[in-house]
Structures are given as structure tokens and as C-alpha cells.
N, C-alpha and C positions, 0 to 999 in steps of 0.2 A: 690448447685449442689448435685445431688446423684448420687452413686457411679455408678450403671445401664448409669448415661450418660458419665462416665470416660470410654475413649478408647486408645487404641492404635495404631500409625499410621506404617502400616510397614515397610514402609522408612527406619525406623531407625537401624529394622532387616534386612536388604533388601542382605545381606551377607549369611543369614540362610537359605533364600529360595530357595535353588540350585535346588531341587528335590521335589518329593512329602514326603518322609520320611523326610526329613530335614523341610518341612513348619508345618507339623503334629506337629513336635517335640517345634516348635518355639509356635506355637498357645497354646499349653499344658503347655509352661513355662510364657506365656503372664496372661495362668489363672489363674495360680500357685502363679505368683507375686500378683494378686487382680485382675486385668482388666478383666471387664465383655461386652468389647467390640471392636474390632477392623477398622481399616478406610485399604481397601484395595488398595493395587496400580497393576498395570498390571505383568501379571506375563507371559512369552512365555514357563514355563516349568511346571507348574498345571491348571488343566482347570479350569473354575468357579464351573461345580457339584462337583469338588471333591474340591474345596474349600468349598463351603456349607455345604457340606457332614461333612467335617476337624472341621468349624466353630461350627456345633449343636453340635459334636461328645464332642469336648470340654468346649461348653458351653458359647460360644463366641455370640454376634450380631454382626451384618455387618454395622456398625453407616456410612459409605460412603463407595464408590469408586472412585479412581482416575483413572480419564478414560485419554488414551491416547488424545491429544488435536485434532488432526488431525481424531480419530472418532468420537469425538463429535461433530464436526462441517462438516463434509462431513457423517456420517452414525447412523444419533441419533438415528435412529429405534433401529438398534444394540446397541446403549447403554442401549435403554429402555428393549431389552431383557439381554442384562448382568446384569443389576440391578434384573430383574425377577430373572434370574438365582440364585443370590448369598443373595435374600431377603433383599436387602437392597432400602429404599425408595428415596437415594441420591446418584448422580455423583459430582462431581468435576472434573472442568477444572483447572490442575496445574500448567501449565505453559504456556507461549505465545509463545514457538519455532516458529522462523521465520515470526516473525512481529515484524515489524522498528517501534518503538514507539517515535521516532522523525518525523515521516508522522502521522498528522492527519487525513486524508485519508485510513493508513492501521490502526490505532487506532477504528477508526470510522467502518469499514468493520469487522473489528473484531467482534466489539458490536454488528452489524445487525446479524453475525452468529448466535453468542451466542443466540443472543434473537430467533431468530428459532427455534436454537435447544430447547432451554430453553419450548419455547412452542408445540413442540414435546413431549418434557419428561412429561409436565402440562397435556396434551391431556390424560398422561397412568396413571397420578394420584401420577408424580414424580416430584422431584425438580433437578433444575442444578444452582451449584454454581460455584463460581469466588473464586480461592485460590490465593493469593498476596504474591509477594517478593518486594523489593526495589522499582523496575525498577516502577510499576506502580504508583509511586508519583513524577516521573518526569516528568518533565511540556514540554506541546505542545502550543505554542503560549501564554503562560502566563497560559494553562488549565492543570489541572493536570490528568494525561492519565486515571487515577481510575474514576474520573466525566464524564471524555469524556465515557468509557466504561458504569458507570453506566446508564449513561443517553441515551446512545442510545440500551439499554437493561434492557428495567424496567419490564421484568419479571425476569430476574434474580436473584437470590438467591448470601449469602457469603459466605466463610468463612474465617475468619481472624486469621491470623496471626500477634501476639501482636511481635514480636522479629522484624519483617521485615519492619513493620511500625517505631518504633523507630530507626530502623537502617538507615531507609531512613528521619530521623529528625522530623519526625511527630509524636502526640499524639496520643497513642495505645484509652487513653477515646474516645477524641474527636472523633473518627470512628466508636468504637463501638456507641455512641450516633449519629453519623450520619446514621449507618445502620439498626436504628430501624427501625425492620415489615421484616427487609431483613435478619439478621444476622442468622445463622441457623448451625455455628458451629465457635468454638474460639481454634485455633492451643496453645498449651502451652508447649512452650521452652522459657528456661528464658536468659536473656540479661548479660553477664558476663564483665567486665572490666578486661583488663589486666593489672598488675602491672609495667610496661612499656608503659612510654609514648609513645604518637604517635600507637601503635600495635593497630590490627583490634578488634572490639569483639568478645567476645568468644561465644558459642553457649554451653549455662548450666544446669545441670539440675533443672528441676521447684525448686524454693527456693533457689537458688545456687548464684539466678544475682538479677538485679534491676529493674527488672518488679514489679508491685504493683499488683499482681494476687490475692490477700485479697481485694481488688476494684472491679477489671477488670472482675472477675469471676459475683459475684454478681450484677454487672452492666450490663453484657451480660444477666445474669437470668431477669432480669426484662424485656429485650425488647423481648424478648422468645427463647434466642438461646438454642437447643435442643441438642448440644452434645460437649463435650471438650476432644481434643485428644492433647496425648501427643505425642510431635514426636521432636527427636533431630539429625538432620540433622549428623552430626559428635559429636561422642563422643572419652572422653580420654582414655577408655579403651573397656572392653566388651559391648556392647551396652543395651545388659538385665540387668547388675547393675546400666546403667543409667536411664533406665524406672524404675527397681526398685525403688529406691532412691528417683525420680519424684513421685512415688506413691507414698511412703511414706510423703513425704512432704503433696498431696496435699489430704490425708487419715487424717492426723493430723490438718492441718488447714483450706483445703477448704471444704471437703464432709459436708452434714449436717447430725446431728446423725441418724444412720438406724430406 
């Protein structure tokens, strides 16, 4: 990995972005720390030009956007102009709000979306990916909802998230090697154990848990994923010293020398 594909996802500042002077101020510290790149999520209080604007000003790309679900599937033209907008060549779908993923039927409708839209965003010379939590490795009739979705949208693009695969019992390899030609971005928050039994995981920063990302990084570079964003969903304190930190780690043992 080179450092140019090291991003940051905003979620994890998603506190800082109240205002415009307040996103300005976050993006300056995101550069400050090392990151030469950012993955954006919807925002109802900065518009996209002055996000762009914010972005070059500091020195930022726009490695994705996370597009609200319900426009990428009812209004992809509009995605394809937000992506214009903020010059980034990737959307993401992040979440599935409001589809039962114990109906194979709304699994299935789902994927035909996707795949529309997906070939909307193709048509402008974009990609739309799939971002995964848990829920999509639980099984519909014996199928697991991730095949059912993959398969009934094989223009689809990924991106994976290694924390949310292992949370839900599955090999973070095994997917990255099943997403070759498709993987096009690798989420890195690391997998933490608590010191009490029975308690949930913890959500850590990169080198902190038990993710094998000295594998998982280099094993995505091969089948040609294109960007790795750091994003930790809750942190145990300031969130910029947890990106921090994360950089550091993966400055020291993932980047290859500049």
C-alpha cells in the first residue's frame, strides 16, 4: 500500500462536522496527521462545492462517498452528479435500512437495485460498491444474503470491511480472495478482545486487535483493491488520536517505502 491510497473515513469525525468552519478545521487535522485522503459520508450542513473546495484547499482526495441508500437506489443520476461534484470516481452503499434480510425476495430486489444503479454510475465512467456489516452473512434459506446480493448484481463493485466479517464468524481472507476483480476498497478498524468474558468486541485502533492486516492489506493489493480507509466506528476517547495512532501503526508496518 502507498500512503496516497491511506484515507480517512468521516464517520469517525462525524462529531466535528457541525458546520462549515468546524469540517474545514477536521480535514486540516486529518492532513496534519498524514492522511492524503478522505472517504466522505452525507452531510445536510456543507454542500459538496464547498466540500471540494475544503478537500484541494487542504490537500485531501475524495477516495469515496457514502451516499445515502435510498438515493442510490431511487435517484443514481444525482449520485453520479455528487460524485462529479466532490471528484471522486466511487459511491458506496452503507447500509441496507429497511430491508428484511430474512425475505429472500427483499434480499433479491435489493440486488436488482443495486445492479441498475451500479450500471448508471458505469454508463458516467463510475463505480458503486457494497459496504458490509454483520447482518449480510446471515443466511436465507441455507444462502448467505452477501451471494444472494452478489449475484443478483454482478456489476457491482466492494468494499470490505475486515472487523464486520469476523464479527459475523467469517474469514476476513477467504472474502477478500472471493472478491477478486471486485474488491475496490478494504475498511481498516482492528478487532479488539475484551478482558471479560462473554463481553462484545471492541472496535480498536489498526494494530491494537487481532486482525492480521500485515496479510489482509497485501492480499487485497494483489487482486487490485485501490483504497484503504481507516474508520473506527466508536473510539475511547478523541477520535483524531485514534486515527492518529491508526496511522501510525499502519506508516510503520503497512505503507511501502515512499
Amino acid at each position: 500500500m502507498k500512503q496516497h491510497q491511506l484515507g480517512a473515513q468521516l464517520y469517525t469525525v462525524r462529531d466535528y462536522l457541525h458546520d462549515l468552519p468546524a469540517f474545514k478545521r477536521s480535514l486540516e487535522r486529518l492532513k496534519a496527521i498524514g492522511y492524503e485522503a478522505v472517504e466522505l459520508i452525507h452531510s445536510d450542513k456543507v454542500s459538496d462545492a464547498d466540500i471540494a473546495k475544503m478537500c484541494d484547499e487542504a490537500g485531501l482526495a475524495v477516495a469515496a462517498a457514502h451516499v445515502k441508500g435510498q438515493v442510490l437506489i431511487e435517484h443514481p443520476q444525482a449520485t453520479v452528479e455528487k460524485l462529479q461534484a466532490v471528484r471522486s470516481k466511487i459511491a458506496v452503499y452503507p447500509f441496507p435500512s429497511g430491508v428484511d434480510f430474512s425475505s429472500r425476495s427483499q434480499v433479491e430486489q435489493l440486488g436488482r437495485q443495486l445492479e441498475q444503479s451500479a450500471g448508471v454510475l458505469k454508463a458516467a465512467g463510475l463505480t458503486l460498491a457494497y459496504h458490509n456489516h454483520a447482518v449480510e452473512f446471515s443466511r436465507v434459506e441455507g444462502e448467505l444474503v452477501y451471494e444472494i446480493i452478489r449475484r443478483t448484481a454482478p456489476a457491482l463493485s466492494f468494499e470490505l470491511d475486515p472487523y464486520w466479517v469476523q464479527y459475523a464468524g467469517m474469514s476476513p481472507e477467504r472474502w477478500i480472495e472471493e472478491l477478486d476483480g471486485k474488491l475496490i476498497s478494504l475498511h481498516l478498524k482492528d478487532f479488539g478482545v475484551s478482558h471479560k468474558h462473554g463481553e462484545q468486541p471492541i472496535m480498536s485502533e489498526v494494530g491494537a486487535g487481532n486482525l492480521g492486516f500485515e496479510h489482509l492489506v497485501p492480499q487485497s493489493e494483489k487482486i487490485g483493491c485501490q483504497w484503504f480507509i481507516v474508520e473506527q466506528d466508536v473510539t475511547p476517547g478523541n477520535p483524531f488520536d485514534s486515527l492518529e495512532r491508526s496511522f501510525q501503526f499502519v506508516r510503520s508496518r503497512l505503507l511501502e517505502p515512499a
